[in-house]
DSSP file (Angstrom, degrees, kcal/mol; ACC not computed):
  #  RESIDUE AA STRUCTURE BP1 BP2  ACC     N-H-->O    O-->H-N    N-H-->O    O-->H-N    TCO  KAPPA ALPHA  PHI   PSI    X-CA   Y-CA   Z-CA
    1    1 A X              0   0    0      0, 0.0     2,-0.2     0, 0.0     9,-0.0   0.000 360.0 360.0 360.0 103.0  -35.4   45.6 -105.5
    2    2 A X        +     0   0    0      4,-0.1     4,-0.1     3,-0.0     3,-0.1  -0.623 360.0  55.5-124.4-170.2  -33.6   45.1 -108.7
    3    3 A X  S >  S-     0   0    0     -2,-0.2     3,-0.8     1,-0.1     4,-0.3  -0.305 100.7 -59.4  79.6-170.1  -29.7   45.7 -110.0
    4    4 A X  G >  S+     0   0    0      1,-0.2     3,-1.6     2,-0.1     4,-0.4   0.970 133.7  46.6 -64.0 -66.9  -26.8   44.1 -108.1
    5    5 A X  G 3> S+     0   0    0      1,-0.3     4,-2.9     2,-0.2     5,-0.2   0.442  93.8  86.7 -97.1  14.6  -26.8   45.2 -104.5
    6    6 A X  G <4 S+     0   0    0     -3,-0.8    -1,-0.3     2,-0.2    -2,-0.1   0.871  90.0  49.2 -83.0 -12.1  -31.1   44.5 -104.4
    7    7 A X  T X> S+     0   0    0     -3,-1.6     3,-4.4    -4,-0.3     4,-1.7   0.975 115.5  44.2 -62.2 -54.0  -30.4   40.8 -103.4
    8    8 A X  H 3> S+     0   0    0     -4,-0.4     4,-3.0     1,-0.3     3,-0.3   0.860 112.8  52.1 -30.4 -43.8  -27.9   42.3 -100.5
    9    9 A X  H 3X S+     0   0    0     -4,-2.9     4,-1.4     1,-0.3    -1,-0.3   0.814 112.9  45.7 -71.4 -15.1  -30.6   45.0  -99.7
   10   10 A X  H <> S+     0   0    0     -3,-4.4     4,-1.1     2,-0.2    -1,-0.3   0.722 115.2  49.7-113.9 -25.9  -33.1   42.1  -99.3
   11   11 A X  H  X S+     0   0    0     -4,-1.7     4,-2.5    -3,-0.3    -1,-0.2   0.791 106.5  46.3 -27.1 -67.3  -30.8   40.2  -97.5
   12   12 A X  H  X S+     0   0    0     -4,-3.0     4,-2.2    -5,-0.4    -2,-0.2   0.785 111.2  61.1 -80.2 -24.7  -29.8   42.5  -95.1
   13   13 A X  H >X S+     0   0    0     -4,-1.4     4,-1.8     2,-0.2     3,-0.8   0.990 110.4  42.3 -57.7 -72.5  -34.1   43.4  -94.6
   14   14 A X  H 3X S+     0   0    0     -4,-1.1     4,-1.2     1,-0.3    -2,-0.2   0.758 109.4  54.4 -75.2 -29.8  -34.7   40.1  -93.6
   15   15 A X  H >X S+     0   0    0     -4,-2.5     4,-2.0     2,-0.2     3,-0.7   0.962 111.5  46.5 -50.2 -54.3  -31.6   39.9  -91.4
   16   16 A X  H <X S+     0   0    0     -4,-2.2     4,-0.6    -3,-0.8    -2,-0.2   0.755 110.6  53.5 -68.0 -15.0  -32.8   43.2  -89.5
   17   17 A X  H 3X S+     0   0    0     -4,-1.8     4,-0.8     2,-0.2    -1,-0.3   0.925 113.2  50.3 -79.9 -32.1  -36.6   41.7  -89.2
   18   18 A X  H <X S+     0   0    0     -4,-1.2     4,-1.5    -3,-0.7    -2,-0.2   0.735 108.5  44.9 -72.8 -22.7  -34.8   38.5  -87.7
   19   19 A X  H  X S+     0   0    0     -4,-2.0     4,-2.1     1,-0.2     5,-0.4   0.791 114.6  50.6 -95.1 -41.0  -32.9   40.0  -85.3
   20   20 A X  H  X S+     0   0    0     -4,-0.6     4,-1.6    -5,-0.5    -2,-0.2   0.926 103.6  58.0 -52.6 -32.2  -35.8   42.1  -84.3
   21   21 A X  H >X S+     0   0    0     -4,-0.8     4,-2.4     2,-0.2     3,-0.7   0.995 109.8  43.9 -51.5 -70.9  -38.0   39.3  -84.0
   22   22 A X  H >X S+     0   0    0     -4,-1.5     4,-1.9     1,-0.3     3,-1.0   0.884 110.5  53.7 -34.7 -77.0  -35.7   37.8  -81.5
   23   23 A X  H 3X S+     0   0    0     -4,-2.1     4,-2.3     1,-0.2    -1,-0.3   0.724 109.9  52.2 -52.9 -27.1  -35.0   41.2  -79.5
   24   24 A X  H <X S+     0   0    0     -4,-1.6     4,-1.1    -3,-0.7    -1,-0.2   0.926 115.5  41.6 -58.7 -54.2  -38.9   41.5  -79.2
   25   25 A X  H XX S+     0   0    0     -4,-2.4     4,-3.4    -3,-1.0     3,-1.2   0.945 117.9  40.6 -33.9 -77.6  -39.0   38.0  -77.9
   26   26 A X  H 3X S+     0   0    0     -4,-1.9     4,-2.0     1,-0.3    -2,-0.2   0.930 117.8  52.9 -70.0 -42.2  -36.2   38.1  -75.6
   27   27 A X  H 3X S+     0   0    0     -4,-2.3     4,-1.6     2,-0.2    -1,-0.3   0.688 109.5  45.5 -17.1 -51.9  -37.5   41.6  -74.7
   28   28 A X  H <X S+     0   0    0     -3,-1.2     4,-1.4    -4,-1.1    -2,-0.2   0.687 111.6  55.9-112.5 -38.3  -41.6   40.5  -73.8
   29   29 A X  H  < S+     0   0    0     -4,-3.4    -1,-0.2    -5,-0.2    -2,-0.2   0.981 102.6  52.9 -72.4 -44.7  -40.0   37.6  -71.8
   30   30 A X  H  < S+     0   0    0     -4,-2.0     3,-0.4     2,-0.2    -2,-0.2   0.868 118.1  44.2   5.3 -87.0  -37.7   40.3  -69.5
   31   31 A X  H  < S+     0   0    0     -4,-1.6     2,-0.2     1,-0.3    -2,-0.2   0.631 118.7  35.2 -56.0 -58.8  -41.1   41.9  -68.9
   32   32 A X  S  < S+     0   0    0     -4,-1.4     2,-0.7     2,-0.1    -1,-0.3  -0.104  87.0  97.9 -95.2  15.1  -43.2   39.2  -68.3
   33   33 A X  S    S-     0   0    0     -3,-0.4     2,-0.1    -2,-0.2    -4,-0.0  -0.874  74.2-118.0-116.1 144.8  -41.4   36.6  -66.3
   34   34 A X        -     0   0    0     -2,-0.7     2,-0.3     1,-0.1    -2,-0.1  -0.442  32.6-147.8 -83.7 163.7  -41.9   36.7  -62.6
   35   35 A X        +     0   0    0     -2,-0.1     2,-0.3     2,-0.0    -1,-0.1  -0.787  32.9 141.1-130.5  86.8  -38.7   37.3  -60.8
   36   36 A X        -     0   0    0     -2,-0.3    -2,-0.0     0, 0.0    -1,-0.0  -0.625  34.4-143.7-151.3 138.4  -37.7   36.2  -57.8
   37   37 A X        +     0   0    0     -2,-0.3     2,-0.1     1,-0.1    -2,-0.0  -0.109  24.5 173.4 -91.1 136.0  -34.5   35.1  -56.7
   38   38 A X        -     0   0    0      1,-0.0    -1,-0.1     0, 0.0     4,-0.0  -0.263  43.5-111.6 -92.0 171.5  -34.3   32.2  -54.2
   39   39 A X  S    S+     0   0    0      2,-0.1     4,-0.1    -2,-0.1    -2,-0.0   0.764 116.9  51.7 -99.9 -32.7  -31.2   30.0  -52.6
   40   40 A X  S >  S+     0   0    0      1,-0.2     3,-3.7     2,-0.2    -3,-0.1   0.971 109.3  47.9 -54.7 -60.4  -32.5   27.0  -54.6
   41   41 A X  T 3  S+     0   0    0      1,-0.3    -1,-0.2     3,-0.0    -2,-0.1   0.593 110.6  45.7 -98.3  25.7  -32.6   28.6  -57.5
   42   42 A X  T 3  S+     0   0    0      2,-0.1    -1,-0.3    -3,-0.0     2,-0.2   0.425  90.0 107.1-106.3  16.9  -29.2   30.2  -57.4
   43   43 A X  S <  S-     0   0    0     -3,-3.7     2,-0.1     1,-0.1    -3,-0.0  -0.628  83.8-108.2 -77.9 135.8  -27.4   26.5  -56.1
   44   44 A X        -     0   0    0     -2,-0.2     2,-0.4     7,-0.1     7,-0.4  -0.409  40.7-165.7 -59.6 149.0  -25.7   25.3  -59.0
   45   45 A X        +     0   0    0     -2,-0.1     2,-0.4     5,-0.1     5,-0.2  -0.972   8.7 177.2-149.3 128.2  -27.3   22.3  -60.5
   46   46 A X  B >   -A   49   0A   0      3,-1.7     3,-0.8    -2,-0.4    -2,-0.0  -0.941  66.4 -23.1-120.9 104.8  -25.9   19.7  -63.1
   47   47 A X  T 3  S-     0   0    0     -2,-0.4     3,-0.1     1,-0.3    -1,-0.1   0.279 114.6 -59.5 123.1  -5.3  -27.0   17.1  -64.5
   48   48 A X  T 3  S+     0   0    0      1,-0.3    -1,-0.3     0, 0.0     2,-0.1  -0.483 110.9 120.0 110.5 -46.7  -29.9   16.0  -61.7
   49   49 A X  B <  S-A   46   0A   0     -3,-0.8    -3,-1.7    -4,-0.1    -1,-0.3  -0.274  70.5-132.9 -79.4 130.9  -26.8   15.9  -59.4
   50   50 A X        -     0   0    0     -5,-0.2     2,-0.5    -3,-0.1    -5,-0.1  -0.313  47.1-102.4 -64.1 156.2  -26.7   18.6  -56.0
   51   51 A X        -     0   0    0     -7,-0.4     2,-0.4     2,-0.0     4,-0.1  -0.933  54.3-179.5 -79.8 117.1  -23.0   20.0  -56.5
   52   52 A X        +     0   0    0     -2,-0.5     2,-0.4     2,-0.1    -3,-0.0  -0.986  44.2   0.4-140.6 102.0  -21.0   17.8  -53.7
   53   53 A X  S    S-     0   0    0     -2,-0.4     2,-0.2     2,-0.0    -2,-0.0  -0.940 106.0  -4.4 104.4-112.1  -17.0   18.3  -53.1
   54   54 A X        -     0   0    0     -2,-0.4    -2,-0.1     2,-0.3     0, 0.0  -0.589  53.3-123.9 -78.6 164.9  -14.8   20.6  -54.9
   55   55 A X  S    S+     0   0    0     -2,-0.2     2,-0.5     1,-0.1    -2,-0.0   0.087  95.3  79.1 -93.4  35.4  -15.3   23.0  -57.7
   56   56 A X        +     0   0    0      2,-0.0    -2,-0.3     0, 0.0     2,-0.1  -0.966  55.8 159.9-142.3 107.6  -12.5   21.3  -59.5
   57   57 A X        -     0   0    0     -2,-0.5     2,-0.1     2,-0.0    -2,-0.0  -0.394  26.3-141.4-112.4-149.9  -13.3   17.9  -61.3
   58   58 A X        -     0   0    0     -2,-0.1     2,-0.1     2,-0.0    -2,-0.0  -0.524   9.5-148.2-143.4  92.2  -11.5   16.3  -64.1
   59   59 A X        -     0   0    0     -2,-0.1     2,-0.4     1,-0.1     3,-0.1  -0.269  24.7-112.1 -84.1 160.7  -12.8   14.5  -67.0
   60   60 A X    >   -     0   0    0      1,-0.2     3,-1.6     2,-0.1     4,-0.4  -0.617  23.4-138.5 -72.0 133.7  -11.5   11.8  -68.7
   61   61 A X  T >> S+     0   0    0     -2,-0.4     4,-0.8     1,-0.2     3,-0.6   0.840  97.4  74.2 -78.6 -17.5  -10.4   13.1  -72.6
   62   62 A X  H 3> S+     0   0    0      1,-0.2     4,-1.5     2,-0.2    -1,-0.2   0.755  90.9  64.3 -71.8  10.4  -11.9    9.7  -74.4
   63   63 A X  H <> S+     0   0    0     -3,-1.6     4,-1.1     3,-0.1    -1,-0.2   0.923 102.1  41.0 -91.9 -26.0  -15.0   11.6  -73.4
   64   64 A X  H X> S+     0   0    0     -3,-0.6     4,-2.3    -4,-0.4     3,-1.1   0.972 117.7  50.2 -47.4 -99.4  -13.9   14.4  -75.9
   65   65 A X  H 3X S+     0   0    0     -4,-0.8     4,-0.7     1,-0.3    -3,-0.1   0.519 110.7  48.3 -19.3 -48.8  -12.8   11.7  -78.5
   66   66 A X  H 3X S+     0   0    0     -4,-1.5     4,-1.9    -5,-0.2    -1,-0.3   0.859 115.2  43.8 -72.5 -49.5  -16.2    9.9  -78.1
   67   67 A X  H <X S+     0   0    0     -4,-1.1     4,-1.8    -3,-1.1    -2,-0.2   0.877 115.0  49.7 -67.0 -38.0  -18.2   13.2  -78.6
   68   68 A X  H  < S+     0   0    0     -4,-2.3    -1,-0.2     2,-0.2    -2,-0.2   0.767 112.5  46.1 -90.5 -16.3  -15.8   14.3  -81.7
   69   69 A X  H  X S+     0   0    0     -4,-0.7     4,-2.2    -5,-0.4     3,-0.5   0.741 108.2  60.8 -63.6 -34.9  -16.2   10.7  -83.6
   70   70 A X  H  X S+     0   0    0     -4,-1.9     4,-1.2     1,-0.3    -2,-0.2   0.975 114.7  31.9 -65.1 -47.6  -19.9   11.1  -82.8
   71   71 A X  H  X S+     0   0    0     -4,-1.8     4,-0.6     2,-0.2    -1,-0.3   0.366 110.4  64.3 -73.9  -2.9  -19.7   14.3  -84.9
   72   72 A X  H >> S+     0   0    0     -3,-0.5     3,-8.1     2,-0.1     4,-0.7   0.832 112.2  37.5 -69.9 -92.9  -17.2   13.1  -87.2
   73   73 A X  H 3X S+     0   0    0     -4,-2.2     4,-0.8     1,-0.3    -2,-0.2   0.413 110.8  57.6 -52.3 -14.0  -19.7   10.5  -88.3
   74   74 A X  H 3< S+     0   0    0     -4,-1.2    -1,-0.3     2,-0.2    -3,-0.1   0.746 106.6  49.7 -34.9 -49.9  -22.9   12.7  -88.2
   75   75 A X  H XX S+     0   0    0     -3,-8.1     4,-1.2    -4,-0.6     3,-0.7   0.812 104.9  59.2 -76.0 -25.8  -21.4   14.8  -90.4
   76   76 A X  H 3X S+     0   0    0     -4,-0.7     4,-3.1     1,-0.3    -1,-0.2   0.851 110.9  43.5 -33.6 -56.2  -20.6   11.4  -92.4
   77   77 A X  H 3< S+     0   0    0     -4,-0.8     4,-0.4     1,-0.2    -1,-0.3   0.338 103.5  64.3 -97.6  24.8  -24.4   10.9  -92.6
   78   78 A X  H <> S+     0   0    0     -3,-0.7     4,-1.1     2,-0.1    -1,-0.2   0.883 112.5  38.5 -82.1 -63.0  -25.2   14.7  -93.4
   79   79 A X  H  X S+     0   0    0     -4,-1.2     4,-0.8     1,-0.2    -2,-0.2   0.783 112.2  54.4 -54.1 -50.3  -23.3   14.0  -96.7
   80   80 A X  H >X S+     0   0    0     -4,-3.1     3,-2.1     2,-0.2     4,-1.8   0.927 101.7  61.9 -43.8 -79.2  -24.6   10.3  -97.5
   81   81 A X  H 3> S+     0   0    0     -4,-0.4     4,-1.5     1,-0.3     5,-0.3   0.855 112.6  31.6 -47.4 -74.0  -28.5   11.3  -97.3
   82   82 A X  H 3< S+     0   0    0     -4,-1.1     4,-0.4     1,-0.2    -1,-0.3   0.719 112.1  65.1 -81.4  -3.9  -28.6   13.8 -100.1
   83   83 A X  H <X S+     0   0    0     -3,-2.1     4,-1.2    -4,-0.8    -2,-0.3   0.832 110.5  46.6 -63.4 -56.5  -25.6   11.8 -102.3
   84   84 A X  H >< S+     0   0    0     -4,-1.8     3,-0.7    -3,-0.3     4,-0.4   0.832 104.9  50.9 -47.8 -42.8  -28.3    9.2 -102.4
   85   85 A X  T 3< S+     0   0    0     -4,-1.5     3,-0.3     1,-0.2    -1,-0.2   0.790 123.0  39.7 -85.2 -32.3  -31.4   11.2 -103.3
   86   86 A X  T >4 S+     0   0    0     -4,-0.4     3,-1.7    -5,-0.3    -1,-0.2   0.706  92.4  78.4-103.7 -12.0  -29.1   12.4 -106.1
   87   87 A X  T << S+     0   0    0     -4,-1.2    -1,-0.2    -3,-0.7    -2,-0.2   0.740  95.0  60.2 -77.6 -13.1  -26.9    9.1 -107.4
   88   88 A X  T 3  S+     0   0    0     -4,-0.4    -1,-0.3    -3,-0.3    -2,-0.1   0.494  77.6 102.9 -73.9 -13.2  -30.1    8.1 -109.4
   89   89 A X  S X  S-     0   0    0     -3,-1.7     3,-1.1     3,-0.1     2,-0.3  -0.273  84.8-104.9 -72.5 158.1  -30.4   10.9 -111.4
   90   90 A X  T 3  S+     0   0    0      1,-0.2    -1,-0.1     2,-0.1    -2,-0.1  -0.775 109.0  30.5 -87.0 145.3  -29.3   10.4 -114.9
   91   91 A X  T 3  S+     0   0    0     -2,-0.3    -1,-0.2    -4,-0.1     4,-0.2   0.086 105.8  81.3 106.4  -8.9  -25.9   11.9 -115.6
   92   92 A X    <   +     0   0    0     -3,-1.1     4,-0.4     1,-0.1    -3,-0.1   0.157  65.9  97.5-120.6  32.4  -24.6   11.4 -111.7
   93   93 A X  S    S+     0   0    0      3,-0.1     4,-0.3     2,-0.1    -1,-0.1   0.940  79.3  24.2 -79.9 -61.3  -23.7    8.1 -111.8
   94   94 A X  S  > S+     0   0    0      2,-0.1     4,-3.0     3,-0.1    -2,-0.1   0.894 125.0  47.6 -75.0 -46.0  -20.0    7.1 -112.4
   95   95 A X  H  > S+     0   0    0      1,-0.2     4,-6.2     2,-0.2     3,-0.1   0.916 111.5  39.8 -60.8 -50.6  -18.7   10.2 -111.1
   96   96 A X  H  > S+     0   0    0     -4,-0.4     4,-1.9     2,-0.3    -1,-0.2   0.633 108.3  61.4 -70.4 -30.4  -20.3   10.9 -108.1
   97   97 A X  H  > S+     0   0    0     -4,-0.3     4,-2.2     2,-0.2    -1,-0.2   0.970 111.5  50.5 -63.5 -51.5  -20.2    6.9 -106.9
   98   98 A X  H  X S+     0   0    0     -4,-3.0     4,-5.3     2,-0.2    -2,-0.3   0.998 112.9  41.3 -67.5 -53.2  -16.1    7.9 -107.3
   99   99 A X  H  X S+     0   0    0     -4,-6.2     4,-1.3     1,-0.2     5,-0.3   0.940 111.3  61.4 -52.9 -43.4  -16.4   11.1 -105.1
  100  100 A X  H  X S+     0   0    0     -4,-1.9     4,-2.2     1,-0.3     5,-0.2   0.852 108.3  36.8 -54.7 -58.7  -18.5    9.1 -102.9
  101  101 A X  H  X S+     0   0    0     -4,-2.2     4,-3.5    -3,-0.2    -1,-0.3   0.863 110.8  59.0 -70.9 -34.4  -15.9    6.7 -102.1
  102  102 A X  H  X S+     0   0    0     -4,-5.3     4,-1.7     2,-0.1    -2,-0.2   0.960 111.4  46.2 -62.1 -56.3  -12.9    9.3 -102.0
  103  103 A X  H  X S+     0   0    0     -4,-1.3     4,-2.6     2,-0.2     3,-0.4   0.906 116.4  46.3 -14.9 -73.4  -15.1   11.0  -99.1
  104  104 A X  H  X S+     0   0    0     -4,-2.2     4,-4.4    -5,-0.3     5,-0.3   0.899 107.6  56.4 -38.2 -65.2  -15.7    7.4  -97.5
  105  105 A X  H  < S+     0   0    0     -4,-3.5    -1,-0.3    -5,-0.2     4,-0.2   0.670 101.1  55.8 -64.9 -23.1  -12.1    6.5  -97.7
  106  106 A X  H  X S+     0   0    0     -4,-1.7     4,-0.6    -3,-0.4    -1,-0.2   0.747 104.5  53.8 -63.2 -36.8  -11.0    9.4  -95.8
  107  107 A X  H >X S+     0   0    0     -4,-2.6     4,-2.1     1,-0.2     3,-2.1   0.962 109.5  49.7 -63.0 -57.2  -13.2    8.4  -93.0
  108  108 A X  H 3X S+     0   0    0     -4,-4.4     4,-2.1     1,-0.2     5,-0.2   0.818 107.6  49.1 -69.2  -6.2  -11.7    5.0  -92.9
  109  109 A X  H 3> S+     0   0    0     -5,-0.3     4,-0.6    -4,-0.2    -1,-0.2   0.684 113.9  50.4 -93.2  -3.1   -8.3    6.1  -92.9
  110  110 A X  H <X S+     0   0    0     -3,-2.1     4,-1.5    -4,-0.6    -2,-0.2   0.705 115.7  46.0 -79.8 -41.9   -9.5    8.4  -90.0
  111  111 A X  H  X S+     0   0    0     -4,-2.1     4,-1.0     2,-0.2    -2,-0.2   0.918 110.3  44.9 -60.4 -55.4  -11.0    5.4  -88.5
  112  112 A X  H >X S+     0   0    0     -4,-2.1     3,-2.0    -5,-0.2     4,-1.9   0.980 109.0  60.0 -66.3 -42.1   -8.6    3.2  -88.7
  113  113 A X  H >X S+     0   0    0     -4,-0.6     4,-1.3     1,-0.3     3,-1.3   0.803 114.2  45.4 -14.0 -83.3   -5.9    6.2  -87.3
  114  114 A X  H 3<>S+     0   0    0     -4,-1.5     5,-0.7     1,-0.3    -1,-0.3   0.296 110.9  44.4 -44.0 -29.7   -8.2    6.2  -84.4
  115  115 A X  H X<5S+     0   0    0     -3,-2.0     3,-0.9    -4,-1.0     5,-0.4   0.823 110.7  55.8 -96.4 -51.6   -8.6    2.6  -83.7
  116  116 A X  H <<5S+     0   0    0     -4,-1.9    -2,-0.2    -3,-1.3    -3,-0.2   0.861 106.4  53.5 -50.4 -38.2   -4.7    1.9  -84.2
  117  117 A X  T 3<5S-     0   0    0     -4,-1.3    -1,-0.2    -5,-0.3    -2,-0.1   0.565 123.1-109.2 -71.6 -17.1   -3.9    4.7  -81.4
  118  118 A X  T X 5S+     0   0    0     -3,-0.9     3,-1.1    -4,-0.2    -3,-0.2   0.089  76.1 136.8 121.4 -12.2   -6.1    2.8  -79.2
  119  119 A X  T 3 < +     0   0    0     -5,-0.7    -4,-0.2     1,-0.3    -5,-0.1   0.465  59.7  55.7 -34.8 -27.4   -8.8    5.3  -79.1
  120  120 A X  T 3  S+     0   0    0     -5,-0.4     2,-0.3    -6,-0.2    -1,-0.3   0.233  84.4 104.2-109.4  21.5  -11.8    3.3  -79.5
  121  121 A X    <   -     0   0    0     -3,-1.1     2,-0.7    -6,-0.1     0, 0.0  -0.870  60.7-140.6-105.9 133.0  -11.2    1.1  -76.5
  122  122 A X              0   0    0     -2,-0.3    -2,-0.1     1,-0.2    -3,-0.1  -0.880 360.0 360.0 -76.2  87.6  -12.9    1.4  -73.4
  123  123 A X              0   0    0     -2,-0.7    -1,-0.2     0, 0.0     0, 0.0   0.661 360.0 360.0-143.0 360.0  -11.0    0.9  -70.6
């Protein structure tokens, strides 16, 4: 596959083998899984927990907050990991130490946001 569109074409092969893979898969499990439906296993089930009371709960949102700082800062340590592997190299030194800390310093002014508004308080 050579000329412009033979990465695309090679692309787009390997996309249609993946997604075949997958439909084969999901296909051969269909067939081959025994089937039959029960009371048990159509009771809803969460968490360990029997379903008990209404179908209407409420959660608290700092549980959303807590889950979307956890990913904040994940994403934090996505960046970090390979910034390291690379600040040693010769030629990535001054610069990349500056992006590094504009990066950084936007998380703490995110942090602190979050902290002033009360967010990070349990109560």
């Amino acid at each position: 596959m050579h000329g412009y569109f033979g990465g695309y074409a090679l692309v787009g092969l390997l996309g249609l083998v993946g997604v075949g893979f997958v439909a084969v898969g999901l296909g051969a499990n269909r067939l081959l899984r025994p089937w039959r439906v029960t009371p048990e296993k159509l009771l809803t089930y969460e968490s360990g927990v029997d379903p008990v009371g209404e179908d209407w709960s409420q959660s608290h949102v700092r549980y959303y907050v807590y889950a979307f700082l956890y990913v904040v800062f994940a994403v934090d340590a996505v960046f970090l990991f390979p910034w390291a592997t690379v600040f040693a190299l010769a030629g990535f030194g001054a610069i990349s130490l500056g992006e590094m800390f504009v990066f950084l310093g936007f998380l703490a002014v995110g942090l602190v946001y979050a902290w002033k508004k009360g967010v990070l308080t349990w109560v």
